[in-house]
N, C-alpha and C positions, 0 to 999 in steps of 0.2 A: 256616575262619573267620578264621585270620590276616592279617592285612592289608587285613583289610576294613573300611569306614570306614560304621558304620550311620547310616541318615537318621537325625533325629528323629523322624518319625513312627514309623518300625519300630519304635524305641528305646521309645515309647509303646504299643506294640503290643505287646510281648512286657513290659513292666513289667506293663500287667493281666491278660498269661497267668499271670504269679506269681502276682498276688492272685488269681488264679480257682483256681489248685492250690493256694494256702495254704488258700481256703475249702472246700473239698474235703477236710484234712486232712491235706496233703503238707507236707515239711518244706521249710525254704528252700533247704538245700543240693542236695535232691532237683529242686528247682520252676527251681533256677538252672542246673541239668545237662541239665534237657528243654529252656532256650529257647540251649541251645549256649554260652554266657559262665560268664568266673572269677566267682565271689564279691568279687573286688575290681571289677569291671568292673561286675558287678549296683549294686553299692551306688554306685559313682559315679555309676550311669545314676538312682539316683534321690533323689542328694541333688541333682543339674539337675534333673529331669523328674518326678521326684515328685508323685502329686497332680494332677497337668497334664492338660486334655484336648486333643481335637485341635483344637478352635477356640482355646484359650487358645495353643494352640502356634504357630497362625499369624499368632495377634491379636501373639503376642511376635517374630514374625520380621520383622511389617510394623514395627512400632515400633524394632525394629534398625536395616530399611531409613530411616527417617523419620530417626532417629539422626543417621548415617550420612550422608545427605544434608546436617543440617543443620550437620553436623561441616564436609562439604566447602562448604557455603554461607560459613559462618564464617572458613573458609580463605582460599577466594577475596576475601574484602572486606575481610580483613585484608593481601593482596596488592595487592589494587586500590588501597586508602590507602597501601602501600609504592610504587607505580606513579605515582600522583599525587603525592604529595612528592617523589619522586625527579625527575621531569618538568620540572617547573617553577612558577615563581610566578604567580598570574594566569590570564588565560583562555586558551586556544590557539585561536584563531580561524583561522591561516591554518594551510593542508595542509603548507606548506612549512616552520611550526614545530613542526607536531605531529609531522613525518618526522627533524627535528632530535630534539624528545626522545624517541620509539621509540628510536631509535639508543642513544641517550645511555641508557636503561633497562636496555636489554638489554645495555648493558654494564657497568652498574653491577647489577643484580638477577641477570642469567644467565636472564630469565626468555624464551619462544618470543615471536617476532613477530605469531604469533594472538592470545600471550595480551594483549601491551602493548597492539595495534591494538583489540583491543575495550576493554580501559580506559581509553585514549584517544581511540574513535571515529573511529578511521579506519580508512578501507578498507583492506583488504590491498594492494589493485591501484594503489589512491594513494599507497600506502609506499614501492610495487615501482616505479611507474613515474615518473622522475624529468622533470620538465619541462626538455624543450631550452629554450623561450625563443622567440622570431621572430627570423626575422633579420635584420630591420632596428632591434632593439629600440635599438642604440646609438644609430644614425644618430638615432630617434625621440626616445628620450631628450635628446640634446644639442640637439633641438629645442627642447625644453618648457623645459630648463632656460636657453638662450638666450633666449628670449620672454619667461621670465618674470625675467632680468637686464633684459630692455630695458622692458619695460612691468610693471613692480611692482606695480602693485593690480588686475591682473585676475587673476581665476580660472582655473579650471582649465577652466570649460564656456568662457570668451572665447578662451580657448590653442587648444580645439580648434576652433574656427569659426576661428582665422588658420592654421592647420596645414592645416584642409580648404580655405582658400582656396589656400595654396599650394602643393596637388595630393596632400596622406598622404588616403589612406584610411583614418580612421581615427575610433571614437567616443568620447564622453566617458568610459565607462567605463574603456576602458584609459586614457585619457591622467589620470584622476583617479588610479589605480593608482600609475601612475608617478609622479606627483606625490607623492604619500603617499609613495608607495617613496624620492625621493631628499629627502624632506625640506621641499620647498617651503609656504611660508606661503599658505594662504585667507585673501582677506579677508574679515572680520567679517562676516556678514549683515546686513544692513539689516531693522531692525523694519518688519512691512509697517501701514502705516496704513487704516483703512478708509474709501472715499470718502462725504464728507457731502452726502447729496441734500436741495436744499431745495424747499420749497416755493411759493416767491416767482419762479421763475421764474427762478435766478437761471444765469449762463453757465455753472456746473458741467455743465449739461444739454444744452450744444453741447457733440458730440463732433465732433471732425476725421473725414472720410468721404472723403475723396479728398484728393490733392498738391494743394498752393498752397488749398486751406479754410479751414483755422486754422492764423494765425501765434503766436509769443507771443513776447514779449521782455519782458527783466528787467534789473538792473545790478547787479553784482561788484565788488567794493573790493577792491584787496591795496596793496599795499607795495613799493617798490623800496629797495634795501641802504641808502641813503640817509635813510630812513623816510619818505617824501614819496609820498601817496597816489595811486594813476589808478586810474580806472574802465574798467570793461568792460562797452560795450551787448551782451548773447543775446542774437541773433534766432534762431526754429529755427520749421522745418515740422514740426506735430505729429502729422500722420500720417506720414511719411515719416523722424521723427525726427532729418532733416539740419539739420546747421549752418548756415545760409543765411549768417552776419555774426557778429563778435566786433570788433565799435570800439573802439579800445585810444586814452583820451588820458586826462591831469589833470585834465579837470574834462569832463563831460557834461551839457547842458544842452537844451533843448526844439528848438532848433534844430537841434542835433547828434542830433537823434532823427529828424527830419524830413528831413535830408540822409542822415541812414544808410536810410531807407525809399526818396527818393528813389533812391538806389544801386539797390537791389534790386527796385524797381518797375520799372525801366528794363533791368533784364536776367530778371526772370520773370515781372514783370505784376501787379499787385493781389490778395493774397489777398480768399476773401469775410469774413472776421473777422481781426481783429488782438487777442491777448488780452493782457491788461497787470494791475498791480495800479492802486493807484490813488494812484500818485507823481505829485511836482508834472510830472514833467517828460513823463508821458504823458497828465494830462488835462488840461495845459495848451491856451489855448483855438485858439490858432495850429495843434497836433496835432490836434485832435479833425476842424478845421474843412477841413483839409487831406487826411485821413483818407477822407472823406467826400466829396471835391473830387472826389479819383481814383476814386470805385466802391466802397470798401470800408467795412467798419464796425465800430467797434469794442465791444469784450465785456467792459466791467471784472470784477471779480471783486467780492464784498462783501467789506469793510474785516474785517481782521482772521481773512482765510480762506485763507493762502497754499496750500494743499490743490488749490482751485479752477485756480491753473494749474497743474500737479502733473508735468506733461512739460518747463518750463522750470526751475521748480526743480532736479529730476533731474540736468538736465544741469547745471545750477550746481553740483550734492555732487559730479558727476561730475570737473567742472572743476580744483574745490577740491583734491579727495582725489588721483585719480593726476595732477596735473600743477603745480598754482599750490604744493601744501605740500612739493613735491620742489625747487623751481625757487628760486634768487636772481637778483631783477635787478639792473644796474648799472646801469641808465639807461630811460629810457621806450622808445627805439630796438628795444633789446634785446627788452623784453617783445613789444612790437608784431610783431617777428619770427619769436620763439619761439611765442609764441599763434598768430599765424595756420599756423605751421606744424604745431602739434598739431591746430588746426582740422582744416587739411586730414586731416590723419591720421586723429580720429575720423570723420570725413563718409565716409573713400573705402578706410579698413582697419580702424579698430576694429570686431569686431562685437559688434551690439547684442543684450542677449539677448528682447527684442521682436521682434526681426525675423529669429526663429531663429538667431540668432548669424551672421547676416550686417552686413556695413555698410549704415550707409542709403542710401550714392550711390554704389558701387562702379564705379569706369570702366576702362576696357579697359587706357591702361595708366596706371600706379600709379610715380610718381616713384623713385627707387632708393633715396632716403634714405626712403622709407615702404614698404618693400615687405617682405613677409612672407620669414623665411627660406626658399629650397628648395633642392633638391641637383638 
C-alpha cells in the first residue's frame, strides 16, 4: 500500500467499510487494520471525506473544476487589460499598427504572440506576414503628392481620374490610402442641397438631354491687386458640363452678352435654351429679341431661386475656390490670360466627378503646360 495515492471515491468506500465494522461491534483500531491504512491516515481521510457521499463528492469536484476555470478566467482578463494598456492609446485600426504594438507587448509583458494577437485581434498570419508594398508605390506616391501641389482643392477621387488619364492603373481606394498615408488635405465637402420642383411650370424642369440643349450663363466679380473690379461672363453646356466662354472685362453689359453669344453661335451653332437668372443684362430687350432671331429660346429662372440654374453656379464655387481665391491680378491683361488658361484646363483635363471623373471635352492632344504627370 505504500506509495499508493487512493482516489476519493476508494477513500469513501472504505470510510463506510469502518462505520459498517464499528456497527457490528469492532473496535476502530481493529476496523482501520481490515481496510489496509494507519490510524493517522483513517482520521485524516475523514476529517476531508467525512460524512460525504459519492454524489456530494462529484458535486465537490465539479465546483473545483468551475473554481478553477474561473480563477483562470480572472487571469486572463487581468492580462488582457495589461495587453491593452501596454499597446497603446486609442483604437488600432490598421494591421500595420496593431503588428507595431504585438511587438512592443511581447517585449515589454514576456507574454506568447498567440496570446497578444487574440487580445489585440489580429491574426497570427497578419503578424507573420509583413507587407512588401507595389513597386511602383514611390513612383505613385510622388504622383499624388505632385498634383495635389499643383491643383490644391481637389481630392483625392479628381487625382485619381488625372493619374488614370495619364495611363496608372489605378483606383480610388489606394490613391485615397495614400493620401491619408502622406498627409494631404480633403477639401471640405459641400452640403448637398435638395432640388426645389415647382409647380408652375417653372425651367427647373428642363433638364439638358443632349450637347448644345441647354446653355447657361452667369457673371463673376473679383478684383485686381489694384482693387478695381472686372467681371466674368460663364457660359457652360449643361449636359456636357464644358466650358464653352469666360469674357473677362471691367464692365459687362447687354451688348457684351450678345457679342459673346454671337462668338459661340458662329463656331457651335444655337443651343435650344439659353438659361439665365433674371439680370438687367440678360433680359434686356435687345437679348431676348436677338435670342430668339437665331432659333433659340430662352428659360429664366423664378426671382430669387438661384438653385434653378444649379450647373452654372457649380462651376462659379468651382471658379471661385481652386482658382480666383489662389490668384492676384496685376492688371486686367493678366487675368484675361490666366482665366482663359484655366478654362482650358478644366474643359480638356480637370475631371469632373459627374462625368465619372473624366473631363468634359478631352482632346487627343493636351497642351504641355496642361497635361497630367506621366513617366
Amino acid at each position: 500500500m505504500a506509495g499508493k495515492r487512493e482516489k476519493p471515491e476508494d477513500i469513501i468506500t472504505k470510510l463506510r467499510q469502518v462505520e459498517v465494522l464499528q456497527g457490528q461491534g469492532a473496535k476502530i483500531a481493529d476496523a482501520v487494520l481490515q481496510i489496509g491504512v494507519t490510524q493517522q491516515t483513517f482520521y485524516r481521510w475523514r476529517r476531508e471525506y467525512g460524512g460525504m457521499s459519492r454524489d456530494q463528492l462529484k458535486r465537490l469536484k465539479e465546483l473545483e473544476q468551475e473554481n478553477a476555470r474561473l480563477r483562470r478566467a480572472v487571469s486572463d482578463l487581468t492580462l488582457d487589460k495589461l495587453i491593452l494598456s501596454e499597446a497603446a492609446p486609442g483604437k488600432l485600426l490598421s494591421p500595420s499598427r496593431r503588428r507595431r504594438c504585438i511587438d512592443h507587448v511581447r517585449q515589454e509583458l514576456g507574454v506568447s504572440e498567440r496570446r497578444a494577437c487574440r487580445a489585440l485581434g489580429q491574426h497570427r498570419s497578419t503578424q507573420r506576414k509583413v507587407p512588401v508594398g507595389c513597386h511602383d508605390e514611390e513612383r505613385l506616391t510622388a504622383d499624388i503628392i505632385e498634383l495635389a501641389r499643383l491643383y490644391g482643392r481637389y481630392g483625392y477621387r479628381q487625382v485619381t481620374g488625372m493619374l488614370v488619364q495619364a495611363g496608372w492603373c489605378v483606383n480610388h481606394k489606394r490613391v485615397d490610402r495614400i493620401w491619408r498615408r502622406e498627409g494631404l488635405r480633403v477639401p471640405p465637402k459641400q452640403k448637398k442641397r435638395g432640388r426645389l420642383w415647382l409647380a408652375d411650370g417653372s425651367c427647373v424642369r428642363l433638364r439638358p438631354e443632349r450637347p448644345n440643349h441647354v446653355w447657361s450663363y452667369d457673371f463673376v466679380q473679383d478684383r485686381t491687386a489694384d482693387g478695381r473690379a472686372y467681371r466674368m461672363l460663364n457660359i457652360i453646356d449643361e449636359y456636357t458640363r464644358e466650358v464653352l466662354m469666360i469674357r473677362v472685362k471691367r464692365k459687362l453689359n447687354a451688348i457684351d452678352v450678345v457679342d459673346a453669344l454671337t462668338d459661340l453661335f458662329i463656331l457651335r451653332g444655337p443651343p435650344a435654351y439659353i438659361r439665365s437668372d433674371n439680370g438687367p443684362e440678360f433680359i434686356a430687350i435687345k437679348v431676348r429679341e436677338w435670342i430668339e432671331a437665331v432659333g433659340a429660346k430662352t428659360a429664366y429662372i423664378e426671382p430669387g431661386s438661384p438653385w434653378e440654374k444649379g450647373y452654372v453656379e457649380s462651376f462659379n464655387a468651382r471658379l471661385r475656390d481652386e482658382f480666383l481665391d489662389g490668384e492676384i491680378f496685376y492688371s486686367l491683361r493678366e487675368a484675361q490670360i490666366l482665366i482663359e488658361r484655366w478654362r482650358r484646363h478644366y474643359t480638356t483635363v480637370r475631371p469632373h466627378s459627374a462625368l465619372g471623373y473624366r473631363p468634359p471635352a478631352p482632346e487627343a492632344t493636351i497642351p504641355m503646360d496642361h497635361r497630367p504627370i506621366m513617366h
